[in-house]
MITI-158133 format. One record per residue: residue in three letters; x, y, z of N, C-alpha, C, CB in turn. Coordinates in steps of 0.2 Angstrom, whole numbers, plus 5000, padded with zeros to 4 digits. Glycine has a CB too. Layout:
(fiti "Ala"; (X; Y; Z); (X; Y; Z); (X; Y; Z); (X; Y; Z))
...
//
This chain:
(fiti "Unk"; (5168; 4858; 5149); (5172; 4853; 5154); (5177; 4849; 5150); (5167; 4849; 5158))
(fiti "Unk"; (5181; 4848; 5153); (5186; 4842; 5150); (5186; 4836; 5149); (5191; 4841; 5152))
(fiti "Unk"; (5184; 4832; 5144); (5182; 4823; 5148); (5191; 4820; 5148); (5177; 4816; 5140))
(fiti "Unk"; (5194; 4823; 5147); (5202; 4818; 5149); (5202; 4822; 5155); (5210; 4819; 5142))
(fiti "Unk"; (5201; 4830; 5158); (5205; 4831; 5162); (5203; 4828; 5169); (5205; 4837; 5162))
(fiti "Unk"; (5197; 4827; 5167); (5190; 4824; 5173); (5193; 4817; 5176); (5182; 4823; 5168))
(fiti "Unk"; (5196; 4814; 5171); (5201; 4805; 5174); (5205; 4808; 5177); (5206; 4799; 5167))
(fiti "Unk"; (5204; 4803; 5184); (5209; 4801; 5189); (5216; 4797; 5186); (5206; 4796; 5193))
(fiti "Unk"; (5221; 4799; 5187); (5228; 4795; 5184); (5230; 4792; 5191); (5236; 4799; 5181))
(fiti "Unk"; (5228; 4783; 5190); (5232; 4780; 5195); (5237; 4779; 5196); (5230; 4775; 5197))
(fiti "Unk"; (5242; 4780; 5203); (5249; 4777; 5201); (5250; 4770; 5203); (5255; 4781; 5204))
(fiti "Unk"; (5254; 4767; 5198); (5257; 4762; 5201); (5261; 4760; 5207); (5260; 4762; 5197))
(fiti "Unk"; (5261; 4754; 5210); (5261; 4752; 5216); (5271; 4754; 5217); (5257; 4743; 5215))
(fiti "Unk"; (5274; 4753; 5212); (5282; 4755; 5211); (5283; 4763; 5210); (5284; 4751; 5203))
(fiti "Unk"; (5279; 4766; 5211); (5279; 4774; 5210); (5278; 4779; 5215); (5274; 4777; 5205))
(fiti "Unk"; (5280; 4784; 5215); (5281; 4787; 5222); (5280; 4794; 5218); (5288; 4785; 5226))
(fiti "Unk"; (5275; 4799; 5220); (5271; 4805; 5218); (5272; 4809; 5222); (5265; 4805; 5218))
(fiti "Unk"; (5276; 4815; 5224); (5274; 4821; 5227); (5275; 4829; 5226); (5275; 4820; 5231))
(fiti "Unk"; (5270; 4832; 5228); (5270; 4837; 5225); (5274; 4845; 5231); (5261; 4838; 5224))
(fiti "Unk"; (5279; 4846; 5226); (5284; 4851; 5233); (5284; 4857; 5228); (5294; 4848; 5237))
(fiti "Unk"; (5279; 4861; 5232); (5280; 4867; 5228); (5275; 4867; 5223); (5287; 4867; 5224))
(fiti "Unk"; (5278; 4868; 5217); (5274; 4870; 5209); (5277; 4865; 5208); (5276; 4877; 5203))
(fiti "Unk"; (5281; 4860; 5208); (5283; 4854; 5205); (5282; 4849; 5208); (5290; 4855; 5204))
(fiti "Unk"; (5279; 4843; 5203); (5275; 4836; 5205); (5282; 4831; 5204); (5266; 4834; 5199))
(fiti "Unk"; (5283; 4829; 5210); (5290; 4825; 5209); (5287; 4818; 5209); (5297; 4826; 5215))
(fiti "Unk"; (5290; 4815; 5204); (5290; 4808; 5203); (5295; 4803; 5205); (5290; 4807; 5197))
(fiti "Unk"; (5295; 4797; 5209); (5302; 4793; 5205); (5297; 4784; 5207); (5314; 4794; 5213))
(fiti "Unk"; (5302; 4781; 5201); (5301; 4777; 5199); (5306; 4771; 5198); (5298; 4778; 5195))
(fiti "Unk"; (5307; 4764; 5196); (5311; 4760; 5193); (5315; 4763; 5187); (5308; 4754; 5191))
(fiti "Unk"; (5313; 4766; 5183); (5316; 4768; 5177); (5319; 4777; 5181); (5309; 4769; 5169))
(fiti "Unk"; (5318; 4779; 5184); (5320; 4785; 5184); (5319; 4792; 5190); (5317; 4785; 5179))
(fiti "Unk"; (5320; 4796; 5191); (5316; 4802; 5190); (5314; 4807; 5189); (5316; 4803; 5192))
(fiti "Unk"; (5306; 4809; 5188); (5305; 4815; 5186); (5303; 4820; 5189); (5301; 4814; 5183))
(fiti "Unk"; (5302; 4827; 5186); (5301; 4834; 5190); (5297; 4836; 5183); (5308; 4839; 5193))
(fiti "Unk"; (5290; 4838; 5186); (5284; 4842; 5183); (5282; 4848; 5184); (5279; 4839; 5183))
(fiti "Unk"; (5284; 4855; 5181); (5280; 4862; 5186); (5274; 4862; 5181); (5286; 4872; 5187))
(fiti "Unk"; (5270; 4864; 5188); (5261; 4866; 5187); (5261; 4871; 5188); (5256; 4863; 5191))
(fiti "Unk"; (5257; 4873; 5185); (5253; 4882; 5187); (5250; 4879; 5193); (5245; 4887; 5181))
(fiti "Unk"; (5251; 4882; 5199); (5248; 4881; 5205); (5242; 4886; 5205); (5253; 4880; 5211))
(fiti "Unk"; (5241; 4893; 5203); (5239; 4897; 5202); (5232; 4894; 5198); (5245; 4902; 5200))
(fiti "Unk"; (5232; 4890; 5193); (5227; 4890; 5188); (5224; 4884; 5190); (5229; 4890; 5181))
(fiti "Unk"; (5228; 4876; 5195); (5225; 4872; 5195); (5226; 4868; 5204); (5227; 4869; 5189))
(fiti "Unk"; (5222; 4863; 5203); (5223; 4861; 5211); (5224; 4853; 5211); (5215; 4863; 5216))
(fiti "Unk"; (5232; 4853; 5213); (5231; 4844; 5211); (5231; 4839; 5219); (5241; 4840; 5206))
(fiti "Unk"; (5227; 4836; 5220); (5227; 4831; 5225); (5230; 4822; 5224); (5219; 4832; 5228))
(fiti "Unk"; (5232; 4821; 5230); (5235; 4817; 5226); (5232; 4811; 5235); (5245; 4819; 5224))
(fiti "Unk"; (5228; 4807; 5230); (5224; 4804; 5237); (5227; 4798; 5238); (5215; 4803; 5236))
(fiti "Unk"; (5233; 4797; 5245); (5235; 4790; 5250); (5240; 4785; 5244); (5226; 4785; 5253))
(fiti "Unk"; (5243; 4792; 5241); (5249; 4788; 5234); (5246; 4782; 5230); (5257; 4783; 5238))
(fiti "Unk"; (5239; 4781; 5229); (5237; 4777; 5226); (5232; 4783; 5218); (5232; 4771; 5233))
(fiti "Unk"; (5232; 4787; 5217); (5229; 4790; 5212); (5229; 4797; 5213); (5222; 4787; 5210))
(fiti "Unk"; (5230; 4801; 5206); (5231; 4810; 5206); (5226; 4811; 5200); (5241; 4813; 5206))
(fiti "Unk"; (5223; 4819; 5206); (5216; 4821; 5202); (5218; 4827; 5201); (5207; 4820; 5205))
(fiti "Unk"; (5217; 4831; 5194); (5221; 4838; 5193); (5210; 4841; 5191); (5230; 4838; 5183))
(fiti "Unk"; (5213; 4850; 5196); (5205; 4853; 5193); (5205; 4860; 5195); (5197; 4849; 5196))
(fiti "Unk"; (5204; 4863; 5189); (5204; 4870; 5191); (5202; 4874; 5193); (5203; 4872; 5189))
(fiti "Unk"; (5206; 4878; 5196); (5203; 4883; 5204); (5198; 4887; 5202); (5208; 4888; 5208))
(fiti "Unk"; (5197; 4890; 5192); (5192; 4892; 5188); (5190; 4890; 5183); (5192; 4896; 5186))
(fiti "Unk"; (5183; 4889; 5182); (5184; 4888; 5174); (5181; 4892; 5171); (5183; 4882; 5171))
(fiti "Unk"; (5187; 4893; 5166); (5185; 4898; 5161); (5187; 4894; 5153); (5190; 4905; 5163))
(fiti "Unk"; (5188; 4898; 5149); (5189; 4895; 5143); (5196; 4894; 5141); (5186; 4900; 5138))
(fiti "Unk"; (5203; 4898; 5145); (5208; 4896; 5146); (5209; 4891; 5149); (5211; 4900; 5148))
(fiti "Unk"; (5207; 4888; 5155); (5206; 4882; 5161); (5206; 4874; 5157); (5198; 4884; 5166))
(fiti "Unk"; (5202; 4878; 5152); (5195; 4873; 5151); (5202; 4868; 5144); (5184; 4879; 5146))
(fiti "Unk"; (5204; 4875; 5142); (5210; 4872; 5136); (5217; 4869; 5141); (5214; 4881; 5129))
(fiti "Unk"; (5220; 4868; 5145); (5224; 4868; 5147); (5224; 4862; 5151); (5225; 4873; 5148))
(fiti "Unk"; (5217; 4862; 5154); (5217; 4855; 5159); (5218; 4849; 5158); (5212; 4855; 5161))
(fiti "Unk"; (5214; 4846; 5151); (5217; 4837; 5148); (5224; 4838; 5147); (5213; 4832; 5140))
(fiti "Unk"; (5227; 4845; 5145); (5235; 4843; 5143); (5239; 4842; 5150); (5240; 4849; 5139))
(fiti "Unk"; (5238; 4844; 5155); (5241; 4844; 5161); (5239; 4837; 5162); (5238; 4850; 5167))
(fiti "Unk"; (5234; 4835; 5162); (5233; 4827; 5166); (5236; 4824; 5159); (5223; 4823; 5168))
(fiti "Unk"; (5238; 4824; 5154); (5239; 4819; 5151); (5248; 4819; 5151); (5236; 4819; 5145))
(fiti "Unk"; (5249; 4826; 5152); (5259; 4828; 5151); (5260; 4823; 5161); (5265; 4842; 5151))
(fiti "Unk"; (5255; 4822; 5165); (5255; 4819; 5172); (5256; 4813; 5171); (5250; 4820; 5176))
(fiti "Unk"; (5251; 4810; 5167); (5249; 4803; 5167); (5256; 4799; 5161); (5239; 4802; 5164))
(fiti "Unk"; (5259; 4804; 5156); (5265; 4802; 5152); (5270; 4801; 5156); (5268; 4808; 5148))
(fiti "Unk"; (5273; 4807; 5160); (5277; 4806; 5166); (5276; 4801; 5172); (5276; 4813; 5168))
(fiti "Unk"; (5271; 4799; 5172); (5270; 4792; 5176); (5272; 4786; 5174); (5265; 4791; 5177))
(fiti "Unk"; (5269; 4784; 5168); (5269; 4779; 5164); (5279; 4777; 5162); (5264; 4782; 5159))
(fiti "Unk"; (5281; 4785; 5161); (5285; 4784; 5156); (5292; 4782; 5163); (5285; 4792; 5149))
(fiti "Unk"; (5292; 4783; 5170); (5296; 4780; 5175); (5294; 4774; 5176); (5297; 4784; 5180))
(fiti "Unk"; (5288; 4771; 5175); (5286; 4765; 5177); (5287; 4760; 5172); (5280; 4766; 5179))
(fiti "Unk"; (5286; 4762; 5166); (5285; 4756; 5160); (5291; 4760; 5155); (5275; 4756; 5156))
(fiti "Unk"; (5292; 4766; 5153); (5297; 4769; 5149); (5293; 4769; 5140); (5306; 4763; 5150))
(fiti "Unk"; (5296; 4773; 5137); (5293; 4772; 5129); (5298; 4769; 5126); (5291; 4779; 5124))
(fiti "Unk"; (5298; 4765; 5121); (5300; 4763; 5116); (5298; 4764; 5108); (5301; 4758; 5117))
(fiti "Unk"; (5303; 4766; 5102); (5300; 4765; 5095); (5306; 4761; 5092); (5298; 4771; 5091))
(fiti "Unk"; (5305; 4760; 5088); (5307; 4755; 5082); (5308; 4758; 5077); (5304; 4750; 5081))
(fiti "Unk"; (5314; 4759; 5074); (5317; 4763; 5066); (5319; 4757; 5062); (5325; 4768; 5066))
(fiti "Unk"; (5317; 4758; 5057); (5321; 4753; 5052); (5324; 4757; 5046); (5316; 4746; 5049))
(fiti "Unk"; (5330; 4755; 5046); (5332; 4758; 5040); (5333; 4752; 5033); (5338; 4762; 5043))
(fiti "Unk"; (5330; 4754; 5025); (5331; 4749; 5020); (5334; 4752; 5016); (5326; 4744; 5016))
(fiti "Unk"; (5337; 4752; 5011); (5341; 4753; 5008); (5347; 4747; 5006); (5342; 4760; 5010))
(fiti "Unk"; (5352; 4748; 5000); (5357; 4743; 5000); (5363; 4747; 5003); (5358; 4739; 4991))
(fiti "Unk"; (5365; 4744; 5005); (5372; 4745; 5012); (5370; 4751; 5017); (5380; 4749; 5009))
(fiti "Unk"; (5365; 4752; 5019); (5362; 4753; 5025); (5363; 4750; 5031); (5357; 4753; 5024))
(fiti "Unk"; (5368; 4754; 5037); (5368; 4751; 5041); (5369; 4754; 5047); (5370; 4747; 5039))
(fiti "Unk"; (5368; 4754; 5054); (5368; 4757; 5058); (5373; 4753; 5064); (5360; 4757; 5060))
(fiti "Unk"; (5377; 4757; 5067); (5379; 4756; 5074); (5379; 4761; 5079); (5385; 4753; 5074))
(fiti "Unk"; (5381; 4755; 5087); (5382; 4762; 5091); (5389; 4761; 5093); (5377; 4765; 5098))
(fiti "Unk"; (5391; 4765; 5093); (5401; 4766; 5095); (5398; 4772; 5103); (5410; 4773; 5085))
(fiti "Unk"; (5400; 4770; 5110); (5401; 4773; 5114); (5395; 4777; 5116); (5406; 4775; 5113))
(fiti "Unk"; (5394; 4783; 5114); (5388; 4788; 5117); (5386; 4790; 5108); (5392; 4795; 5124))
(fiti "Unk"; (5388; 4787; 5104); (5388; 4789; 5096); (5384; 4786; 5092); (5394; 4788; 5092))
(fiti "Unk"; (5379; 4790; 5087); (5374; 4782; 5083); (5378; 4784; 5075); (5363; 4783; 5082))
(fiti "Unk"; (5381; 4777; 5075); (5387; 4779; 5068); (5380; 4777; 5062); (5395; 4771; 5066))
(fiti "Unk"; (5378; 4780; 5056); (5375; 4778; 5051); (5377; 4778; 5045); (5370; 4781; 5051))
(fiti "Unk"; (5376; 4774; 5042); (5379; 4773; 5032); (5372; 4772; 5031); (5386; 4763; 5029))
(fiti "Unk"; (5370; 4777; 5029); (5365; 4779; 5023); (5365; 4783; 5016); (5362; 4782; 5026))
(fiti "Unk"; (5370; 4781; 5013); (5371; 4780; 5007); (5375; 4787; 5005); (5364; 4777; 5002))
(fiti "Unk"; (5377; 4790; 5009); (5383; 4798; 5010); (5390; 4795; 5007); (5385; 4800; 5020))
(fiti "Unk"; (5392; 4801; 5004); (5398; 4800; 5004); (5402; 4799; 5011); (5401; 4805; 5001))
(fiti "Unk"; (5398; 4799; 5017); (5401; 4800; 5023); (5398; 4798; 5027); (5403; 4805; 5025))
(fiti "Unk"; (5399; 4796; 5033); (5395; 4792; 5037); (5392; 4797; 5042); (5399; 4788; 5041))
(fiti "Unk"; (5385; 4796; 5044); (5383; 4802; 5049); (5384; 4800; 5058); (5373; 4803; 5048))
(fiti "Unk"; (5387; 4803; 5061); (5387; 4802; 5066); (5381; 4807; 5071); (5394; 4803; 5067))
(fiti "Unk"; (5376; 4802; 5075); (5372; 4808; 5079); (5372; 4805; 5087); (5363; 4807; 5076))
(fiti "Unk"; (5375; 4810; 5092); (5375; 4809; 5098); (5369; 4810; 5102); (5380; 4814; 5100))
(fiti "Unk"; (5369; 4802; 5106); (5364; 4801; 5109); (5365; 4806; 5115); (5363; 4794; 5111))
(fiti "Unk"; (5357; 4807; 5115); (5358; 4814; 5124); (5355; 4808; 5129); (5349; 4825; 5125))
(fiti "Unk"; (5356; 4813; 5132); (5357; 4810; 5141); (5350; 4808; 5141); (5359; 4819; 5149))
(fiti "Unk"; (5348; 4801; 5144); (5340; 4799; 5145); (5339; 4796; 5140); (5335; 4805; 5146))
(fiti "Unk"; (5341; 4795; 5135); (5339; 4789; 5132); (5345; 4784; 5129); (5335; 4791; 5128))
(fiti "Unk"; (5343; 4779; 5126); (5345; 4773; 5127); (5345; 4770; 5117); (5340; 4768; 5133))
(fiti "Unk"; (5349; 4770; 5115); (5349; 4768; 5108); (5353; 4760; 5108); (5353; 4774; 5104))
(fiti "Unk"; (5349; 4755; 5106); (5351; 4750; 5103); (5351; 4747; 5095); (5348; 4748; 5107))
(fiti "Unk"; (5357; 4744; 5093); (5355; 4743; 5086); (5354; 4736; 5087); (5361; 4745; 5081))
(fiti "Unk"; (5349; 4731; 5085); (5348; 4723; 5087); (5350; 4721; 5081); (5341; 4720; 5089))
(fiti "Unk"; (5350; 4723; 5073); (5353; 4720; 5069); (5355; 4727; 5065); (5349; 4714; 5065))
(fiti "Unk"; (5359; 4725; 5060); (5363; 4729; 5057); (5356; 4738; 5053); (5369; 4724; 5049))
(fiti "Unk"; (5350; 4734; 5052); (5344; 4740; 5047); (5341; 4740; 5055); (5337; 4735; 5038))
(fiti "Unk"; (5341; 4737; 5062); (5336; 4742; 5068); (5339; 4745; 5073); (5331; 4738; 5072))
(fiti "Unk"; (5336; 4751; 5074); (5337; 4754; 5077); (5331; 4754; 5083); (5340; 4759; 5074))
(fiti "Unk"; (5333; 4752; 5088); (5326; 4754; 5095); (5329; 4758; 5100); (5323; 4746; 5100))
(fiti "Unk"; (5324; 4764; 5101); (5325; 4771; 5106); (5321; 4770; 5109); (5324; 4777; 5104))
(fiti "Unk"; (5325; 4771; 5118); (5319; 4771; 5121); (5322; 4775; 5127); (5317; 4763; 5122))
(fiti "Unk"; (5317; 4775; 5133); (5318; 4781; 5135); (5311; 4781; 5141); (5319; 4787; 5129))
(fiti "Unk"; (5313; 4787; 5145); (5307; 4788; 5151); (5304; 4794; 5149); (5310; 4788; 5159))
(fiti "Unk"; (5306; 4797; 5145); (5300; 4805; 5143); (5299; 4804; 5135); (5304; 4814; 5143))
(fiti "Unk"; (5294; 4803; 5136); (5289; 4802; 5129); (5292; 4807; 5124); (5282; 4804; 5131))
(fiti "Unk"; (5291; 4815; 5125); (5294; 4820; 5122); (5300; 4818; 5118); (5295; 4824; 5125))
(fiti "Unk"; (5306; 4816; 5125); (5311; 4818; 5118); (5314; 4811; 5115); (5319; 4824; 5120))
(fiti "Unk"; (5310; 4805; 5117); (5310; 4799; 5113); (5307; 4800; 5107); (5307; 4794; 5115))
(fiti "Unk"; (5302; 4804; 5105); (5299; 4805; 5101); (5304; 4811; 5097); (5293; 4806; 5102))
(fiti "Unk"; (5308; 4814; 5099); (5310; 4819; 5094); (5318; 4816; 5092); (5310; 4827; 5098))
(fiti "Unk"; (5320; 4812; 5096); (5326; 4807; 5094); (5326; 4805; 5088); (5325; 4801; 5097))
(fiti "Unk"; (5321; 4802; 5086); (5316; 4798; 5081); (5314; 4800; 5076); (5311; 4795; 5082))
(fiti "Unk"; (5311; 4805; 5077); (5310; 4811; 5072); (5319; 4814; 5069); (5307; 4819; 5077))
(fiti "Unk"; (5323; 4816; 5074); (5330; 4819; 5072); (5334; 4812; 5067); (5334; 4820; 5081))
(fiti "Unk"; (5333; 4807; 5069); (5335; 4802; 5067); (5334; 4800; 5060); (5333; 4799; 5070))
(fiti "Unk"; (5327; 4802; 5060); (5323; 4798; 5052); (5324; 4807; 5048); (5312; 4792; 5053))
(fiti "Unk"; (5325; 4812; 5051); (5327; 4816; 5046); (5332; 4817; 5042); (5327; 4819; 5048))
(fiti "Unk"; (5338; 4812; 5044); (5344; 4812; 5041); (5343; 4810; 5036); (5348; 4809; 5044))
(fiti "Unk"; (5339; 4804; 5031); (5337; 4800; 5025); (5328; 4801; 5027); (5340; 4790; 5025))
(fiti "Unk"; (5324; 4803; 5023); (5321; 4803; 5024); (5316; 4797; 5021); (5321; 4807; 5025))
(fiti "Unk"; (5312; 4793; 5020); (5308; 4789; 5013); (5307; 4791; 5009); (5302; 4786; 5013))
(fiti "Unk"; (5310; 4789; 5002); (5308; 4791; 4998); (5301; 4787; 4995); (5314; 4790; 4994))
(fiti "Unk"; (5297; 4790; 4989); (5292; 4787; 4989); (5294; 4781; 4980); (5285; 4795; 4988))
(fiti "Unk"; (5299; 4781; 4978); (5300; 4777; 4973); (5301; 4770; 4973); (5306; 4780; 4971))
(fiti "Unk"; (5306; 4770; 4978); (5311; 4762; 4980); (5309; 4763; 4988); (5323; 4762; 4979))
(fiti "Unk"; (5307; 4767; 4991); (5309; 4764; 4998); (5312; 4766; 5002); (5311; 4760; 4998))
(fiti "Unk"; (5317; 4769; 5002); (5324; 4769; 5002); (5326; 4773; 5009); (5328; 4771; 4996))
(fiti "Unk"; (5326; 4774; 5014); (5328; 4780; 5019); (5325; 4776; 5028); (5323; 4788; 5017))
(fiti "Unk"; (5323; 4781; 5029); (5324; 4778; 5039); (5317; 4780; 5040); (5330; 4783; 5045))
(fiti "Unk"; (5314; 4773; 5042); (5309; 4775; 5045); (5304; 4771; 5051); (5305; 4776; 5040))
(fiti "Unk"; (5300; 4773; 5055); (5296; 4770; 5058); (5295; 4763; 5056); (5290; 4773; 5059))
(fiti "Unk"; (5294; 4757; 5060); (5292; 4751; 5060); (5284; 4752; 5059); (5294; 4747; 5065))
(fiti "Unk"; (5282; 4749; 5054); (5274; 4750; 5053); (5271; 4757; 5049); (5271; 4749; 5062))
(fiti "Unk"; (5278; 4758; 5048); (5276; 4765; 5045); (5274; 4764; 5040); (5281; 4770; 5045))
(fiti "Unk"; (5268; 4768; 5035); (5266; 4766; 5028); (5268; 4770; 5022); (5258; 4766; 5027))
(fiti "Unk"; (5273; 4768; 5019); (5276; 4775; 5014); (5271; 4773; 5007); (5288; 4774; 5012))
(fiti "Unk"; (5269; 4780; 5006); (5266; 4780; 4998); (5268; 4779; 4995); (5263; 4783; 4995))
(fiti "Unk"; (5269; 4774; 4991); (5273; 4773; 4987); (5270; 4774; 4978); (5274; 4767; 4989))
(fiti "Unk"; (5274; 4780; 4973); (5271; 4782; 4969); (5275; 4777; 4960); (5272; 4790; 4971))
(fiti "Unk"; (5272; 4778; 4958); (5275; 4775; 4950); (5280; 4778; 4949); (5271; 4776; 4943))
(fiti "Unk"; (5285; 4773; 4944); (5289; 4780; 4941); (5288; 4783; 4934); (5296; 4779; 4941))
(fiti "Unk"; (5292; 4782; 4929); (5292; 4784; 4923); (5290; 4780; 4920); (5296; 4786; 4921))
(fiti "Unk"; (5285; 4782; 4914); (5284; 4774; 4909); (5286; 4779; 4902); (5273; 4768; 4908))
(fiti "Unk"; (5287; 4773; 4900); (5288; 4776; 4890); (5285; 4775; 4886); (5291; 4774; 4886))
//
């Protein structure tokens, strides 16, 4: 059995849940979403718009793997129209520096040339001083791959420091050469 699949996801009093089809439609203050479910593999009930319970019409050993991801990609998709995700980039280095010109994230990360990376549709890039960058967004997924795409451009070095990274992030930092 699943202990994540087995939790109820309550919704929020601002959320609105229904299931048309194979696809669990959301909408929310941030947004709307569209989720397809195997309907074939599982059975979602969604009891008086106050909480949704997902459980398998079998279980088997396929069922059994598949079921906490379903409640949890549900309970993401909830959360993420009601409250939204955010992270935080910092970038150090000397003349490092970040803007956004229009739909564009201009970066000077020590290139002979400046990187330009075009924000996609759904999320929201702000720079609050010239080294942060905050991404944020209503799907979890591609806020996170944003960020990922982002901090691949420079990546931390392990010497000085020097590239794009997660706030709170812990870079190993190693010795360098002695004589």
């Amino acid at each position: 059995m699943s202990k994540i699949g087995k939790i109820n996801i309550s919704i929020p009093d601002k959320v609105k849940v229904s299931l048309e089809g194979a696809y669990l439609k959301m909408e929310g203050p941030l947004g709307k979403n569209n989720l397809h479910l195997d309907m074939n593999l599982f059975e979602l009930n969604i009891n008086d718009g106050k909480e949704v319970s997902i459980k398998p019409k079998v279980i088997n050993q396929d069922t059994k793997r598949i079921w906490g991801l379903n409640r949890s990609l549900i309970n993401n998709a909830i959360k993420g129209i009601n409250e939204g995700y955010t992270k935080i980039l910092e970038l150090s280095g000397v003349g490092f520096r970040a803007a956004v010109k229009g739909n564009m994230l201009n970066l000077q990360i020590g290139f002979s040339h400046d990187v330009n990376y075009k924000i996609p549709e759904g999320i929201k890039i702000v720079v609050e001083k010239q080294t942060t960058i905050k991404v944020s967004g209503s799907d979890k997924q591609l806020v996170g791959s944003v960020t990922a795409k982002i901090k691949s451009f420079k990546k931390t070095e392990p010497y000085k420091g020097k590239g794009i990274k997660e706030q709170g992030q812990y870079v190993l930092r190693k010795e360098g050469k002695k004589k």
